[in-house]
C-alpha positions as CSV (number, residue, x, y, z in Angstrom):
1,X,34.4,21.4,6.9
2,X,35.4,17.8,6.9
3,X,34.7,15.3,9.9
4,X,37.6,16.0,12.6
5,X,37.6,14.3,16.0
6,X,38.2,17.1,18.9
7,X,40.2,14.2,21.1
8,X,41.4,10.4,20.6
9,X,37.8,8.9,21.4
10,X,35.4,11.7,20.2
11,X,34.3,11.1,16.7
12,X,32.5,14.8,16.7
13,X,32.1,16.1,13.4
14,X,30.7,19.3,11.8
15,X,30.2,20.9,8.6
16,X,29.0,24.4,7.6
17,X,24.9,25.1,8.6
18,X,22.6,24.8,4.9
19,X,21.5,28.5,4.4
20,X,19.1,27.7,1.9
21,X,15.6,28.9,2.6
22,X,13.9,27.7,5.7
23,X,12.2,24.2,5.0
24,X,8.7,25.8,5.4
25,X,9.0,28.0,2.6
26,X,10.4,25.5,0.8
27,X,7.4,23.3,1.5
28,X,5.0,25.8,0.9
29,X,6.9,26.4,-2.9
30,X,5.9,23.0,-3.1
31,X,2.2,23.4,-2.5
32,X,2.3,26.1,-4.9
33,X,4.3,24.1,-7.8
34,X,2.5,20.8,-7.4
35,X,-1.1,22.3,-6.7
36,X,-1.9,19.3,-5.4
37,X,-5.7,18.1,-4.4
38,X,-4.6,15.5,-1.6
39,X,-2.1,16.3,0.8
40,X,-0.7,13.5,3.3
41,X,1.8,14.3,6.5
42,X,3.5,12.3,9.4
43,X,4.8,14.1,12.3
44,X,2.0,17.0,12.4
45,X,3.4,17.8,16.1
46,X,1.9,21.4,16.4
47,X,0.2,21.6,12.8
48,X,2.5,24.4,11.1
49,X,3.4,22.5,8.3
50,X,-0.3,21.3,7.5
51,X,-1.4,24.2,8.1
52,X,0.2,25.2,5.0
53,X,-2.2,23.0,2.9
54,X,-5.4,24.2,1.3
55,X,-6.5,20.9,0.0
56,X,-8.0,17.5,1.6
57,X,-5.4,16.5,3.5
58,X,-4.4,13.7,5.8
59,X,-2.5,14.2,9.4
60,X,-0.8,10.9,11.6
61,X,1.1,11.9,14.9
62,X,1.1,9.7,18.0
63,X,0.9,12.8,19.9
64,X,-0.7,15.9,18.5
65,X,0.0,19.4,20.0
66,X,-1.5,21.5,16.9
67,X,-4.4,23.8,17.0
68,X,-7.9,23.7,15.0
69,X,-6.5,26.0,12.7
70,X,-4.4,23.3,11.1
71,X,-7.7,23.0,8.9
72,X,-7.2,25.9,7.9
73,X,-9.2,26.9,4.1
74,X,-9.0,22.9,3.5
75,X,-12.7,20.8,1.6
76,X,-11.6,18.0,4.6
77,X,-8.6,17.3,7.3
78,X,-8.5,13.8,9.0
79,X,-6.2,13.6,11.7
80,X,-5.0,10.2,12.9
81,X,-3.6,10.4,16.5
82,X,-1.3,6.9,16.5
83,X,1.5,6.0,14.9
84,X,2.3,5.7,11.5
85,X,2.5,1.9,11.4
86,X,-0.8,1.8,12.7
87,X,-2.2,4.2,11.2
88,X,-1.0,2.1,7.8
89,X,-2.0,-1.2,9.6
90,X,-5.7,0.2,10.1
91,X,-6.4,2.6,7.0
92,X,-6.4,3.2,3.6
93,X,-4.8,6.7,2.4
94,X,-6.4,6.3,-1.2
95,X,-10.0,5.5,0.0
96,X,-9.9,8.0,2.7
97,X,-9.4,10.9,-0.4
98,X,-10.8,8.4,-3.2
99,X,-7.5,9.4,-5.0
100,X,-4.1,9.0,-4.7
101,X,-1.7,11.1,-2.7
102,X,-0.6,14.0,-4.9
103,X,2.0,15.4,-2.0
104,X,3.5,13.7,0.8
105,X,5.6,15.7,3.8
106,X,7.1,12.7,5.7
107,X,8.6,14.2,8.9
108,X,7.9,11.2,11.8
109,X,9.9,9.5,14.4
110,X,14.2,10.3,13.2
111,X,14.9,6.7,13.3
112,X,15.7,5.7,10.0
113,X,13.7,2.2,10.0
114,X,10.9,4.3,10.5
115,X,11.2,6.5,7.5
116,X,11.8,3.8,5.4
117,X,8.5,2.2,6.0
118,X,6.6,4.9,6.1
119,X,8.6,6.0,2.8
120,X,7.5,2.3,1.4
121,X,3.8,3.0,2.7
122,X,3.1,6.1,1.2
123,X,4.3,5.3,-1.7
124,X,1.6,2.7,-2.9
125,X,-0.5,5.4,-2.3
126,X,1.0,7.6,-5.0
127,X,1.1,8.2,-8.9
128,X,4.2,8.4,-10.7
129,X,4.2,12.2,-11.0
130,X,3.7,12.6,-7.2
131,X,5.9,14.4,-5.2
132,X,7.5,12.9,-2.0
133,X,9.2,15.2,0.5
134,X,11.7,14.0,3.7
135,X,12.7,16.4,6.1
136,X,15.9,16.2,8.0
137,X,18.3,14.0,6.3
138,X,20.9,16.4,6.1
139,X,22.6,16.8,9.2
140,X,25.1,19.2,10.0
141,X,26.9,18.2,13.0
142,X,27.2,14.5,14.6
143,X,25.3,16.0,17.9
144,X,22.4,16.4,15.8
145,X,22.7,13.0,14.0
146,X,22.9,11.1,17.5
147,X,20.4,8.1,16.9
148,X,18.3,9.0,20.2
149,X,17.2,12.0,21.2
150,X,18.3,12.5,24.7
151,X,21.6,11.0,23.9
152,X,24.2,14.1,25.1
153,X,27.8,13.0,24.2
154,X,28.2,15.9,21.9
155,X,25.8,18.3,23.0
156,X,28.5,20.7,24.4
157,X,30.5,20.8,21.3
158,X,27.5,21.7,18.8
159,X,26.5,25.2,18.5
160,X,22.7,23.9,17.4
161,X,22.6,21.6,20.9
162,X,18.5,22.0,19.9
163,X,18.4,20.1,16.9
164,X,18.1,16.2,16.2
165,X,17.7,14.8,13.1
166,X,18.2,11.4,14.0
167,X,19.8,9.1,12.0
168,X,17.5,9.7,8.5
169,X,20.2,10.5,6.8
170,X,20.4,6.7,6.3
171,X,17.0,6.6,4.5
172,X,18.5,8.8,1.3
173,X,21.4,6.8,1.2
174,X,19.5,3.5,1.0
175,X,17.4,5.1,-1.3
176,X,19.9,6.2,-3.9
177,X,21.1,2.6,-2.9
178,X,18.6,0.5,-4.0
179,X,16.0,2.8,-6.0
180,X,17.5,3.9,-8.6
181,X,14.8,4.3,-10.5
182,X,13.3,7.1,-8.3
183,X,14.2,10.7,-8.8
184,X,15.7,12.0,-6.2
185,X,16.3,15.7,-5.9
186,X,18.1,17.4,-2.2
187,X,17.4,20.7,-1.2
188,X,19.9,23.0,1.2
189,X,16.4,24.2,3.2
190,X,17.1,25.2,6.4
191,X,18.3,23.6,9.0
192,X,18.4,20.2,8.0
193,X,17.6,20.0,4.2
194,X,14.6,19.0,2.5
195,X,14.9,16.0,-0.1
196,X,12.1,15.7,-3.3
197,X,11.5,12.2,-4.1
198,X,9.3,11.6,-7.8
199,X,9.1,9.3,-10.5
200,X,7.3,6.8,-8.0
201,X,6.2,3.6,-8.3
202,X,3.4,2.2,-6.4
203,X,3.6,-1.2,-7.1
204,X,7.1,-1.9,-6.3
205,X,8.1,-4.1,-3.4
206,X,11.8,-3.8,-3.5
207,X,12.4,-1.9,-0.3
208,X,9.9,-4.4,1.7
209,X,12.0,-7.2,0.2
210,X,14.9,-6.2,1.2
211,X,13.7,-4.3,4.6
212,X,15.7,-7.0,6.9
213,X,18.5,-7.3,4.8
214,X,18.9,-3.0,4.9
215,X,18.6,-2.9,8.2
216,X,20.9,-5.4,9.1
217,X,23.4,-3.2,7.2
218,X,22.5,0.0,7.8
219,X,22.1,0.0,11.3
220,X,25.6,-0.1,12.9
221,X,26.5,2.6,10.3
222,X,28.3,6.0,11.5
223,X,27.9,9.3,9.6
224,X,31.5,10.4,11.1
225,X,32.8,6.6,8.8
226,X,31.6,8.8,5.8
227,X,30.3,11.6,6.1
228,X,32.3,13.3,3.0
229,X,31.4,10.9,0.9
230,X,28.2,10.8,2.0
231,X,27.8,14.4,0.9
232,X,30.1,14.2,-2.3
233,X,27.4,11.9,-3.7
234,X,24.5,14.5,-3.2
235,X,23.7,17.6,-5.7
236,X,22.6,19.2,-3.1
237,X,20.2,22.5,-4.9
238,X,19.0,25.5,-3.8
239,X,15.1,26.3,-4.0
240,X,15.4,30.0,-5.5
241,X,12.6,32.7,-5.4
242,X,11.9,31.4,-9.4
243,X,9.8,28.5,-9.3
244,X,10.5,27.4,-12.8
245,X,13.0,25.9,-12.5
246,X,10.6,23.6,-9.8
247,X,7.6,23.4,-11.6
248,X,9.8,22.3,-14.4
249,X,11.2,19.2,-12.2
250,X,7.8,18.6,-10.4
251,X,4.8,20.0,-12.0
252,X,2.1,17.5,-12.4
């Protein structure tokens, strides 16, 4: 469905819900394609999605609600309860697993500043052949995509008043914008996408260069301005029960 205003001021907007599979079996098709020995996550929350990993991993959440069991079967688990800012400010990801980060799940605060740096962060931290995942850049109706959380302008005309992506959405597109060297591949995981960034590079410093400049223009922007052709430029894939065709794309 194409963006449509319900009334003269109400720039609502809605498209069809992604059916692809959830975003945690997605994820955990990832652990099992990559195999990867380091594992690093922001936005931990309640620990289901690091409890997924089996390998030394690394956990940042200002405000952790997870159980022990987020170890899980895994050699070591540091969790860092601050900020990811901080937490990049104060530590070093690569000396913490005396290795680079072989899979990354960034899932933090849904402002799109936010995942940008911690985007940029992590990926110093990474080879080329690591595997960078961003949850919730695909947004499905405009209530969900409201910049702040408790923001209800729309919440009556979504049927998913529980979800909030934020506006992350704007991290992709800057991506694809400037970083054309990446590879960036977009999953239709449920309910809000999953997007596979590879082809890494840790040394470059074009997105802190520019980090004022992006800002500047990507803050005042409105997914109902362009929301189809915001989607027309994304091959948005399915992850099928075959994982061939993802271990061919992101097999170490």
């Amino acid at each position: 469905m194409s963006a449509e205003a319900t009334g003269a001021d109400d720039r609502f907007w809605s498209r069809p819900q992604w059916t692809g599979l959830d975003y945690m079996e997605a994820l955990r098709r990832f652990h099992e394609v990559v195999k990867p020995s380091t594992y690093f996550e922001i936005g931990v929350d309640r620990g289901r999605t690091l409890a997924i990993a089996q390998c030394a991993s690394i956990g940042v959440d200002p405000a952790f609600r997870g159980p022990p069991a987020t170890v899980n079967n895994k050699p070591s688990c540091f969790l860092f309860n601050c900020r990811s800012d901080a937490f990049f400010h104060a530590y070093d990801p690569t000396k913490l697993f005396g290795r680079p980060i072989d899979l990354a799940f960034l899932d933090g605060l849904h402002h799109f500043e936010v995942l940008l740096r911690d985007f940029l962060h992590t990926e110093k931290h990474c080879r080329r052949d690591s595997v960078v995942l961003l949850h919730d850049c695909l947004p499905f109706d405009a209530h969900m995509a409201r910049r702040e959380q408790g923001d209800a302008t729309y919440r009556a005309h979504s049927a998913y008043p529980g979800h909030w992506t934020g506006d992350v959405w704007k991290t992709l597109a800057i991506l694809k914008k400037v970083r054309n060297d990446l590879k960036i591949v977009v999953y239709d995981a449920g309910p809000t996408g999953l997007v596979a960034v590879t082809d890494l590079d840790p040394c470059s410093t074009a997105l802190e260069e520019r980090y004022s400049e992006l800002f500047a223009e990507f803050e005042p922007k409105d997914l109902f301005d362009e929301v189809d052709a915001f989607y027309a430029s994304l091959d948005v894939r399915s992850v099928g029960d075959d994982l061939s065709a993802l271990s061919l794309e992101f097999r170490p």
